[in-house]
C-alpha positions, 0 to 999 in steps of 0.5 A: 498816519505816520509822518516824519518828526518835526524834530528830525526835519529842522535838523536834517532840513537838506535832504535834496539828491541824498541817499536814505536808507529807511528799514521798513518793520513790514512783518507781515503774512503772505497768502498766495502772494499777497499780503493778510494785512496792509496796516503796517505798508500803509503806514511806511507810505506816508514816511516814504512820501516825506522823503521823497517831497524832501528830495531824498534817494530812497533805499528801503529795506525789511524783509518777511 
């Protein structure tokens, strides 16, 4: 599962009430409206999650 960088952590250690554009590589099929293949959302969850501790506003983006 992916996380956030410690590196990127000690650096931008203040993210409390800030607005975080995060783009989101989904790239995924769609049948009937649901996605073939969760991989790469369940993966974005847990850098979303991070975020979301660290108090950040959260904008993401992708497309498909």
């Amino acid at each position: 599962m992916a996380t956030l960088d410690p590196y990127f952590i000690q650096i931008n250690h203040s993210l409390e009430g800030k607005r975080v554009v995060v783009r989101l590589d989904i790239n995924t099929a769609f049948i009937h409206g649901a996605p073939t293949d969760t991989a790469r959302i369940d993966a974005a969850i847990a850098t979303l999650k991070d975020l979301s501790l660290m108090g950040a506003k959260i904008i993401a983006l992708s497309h498909y």
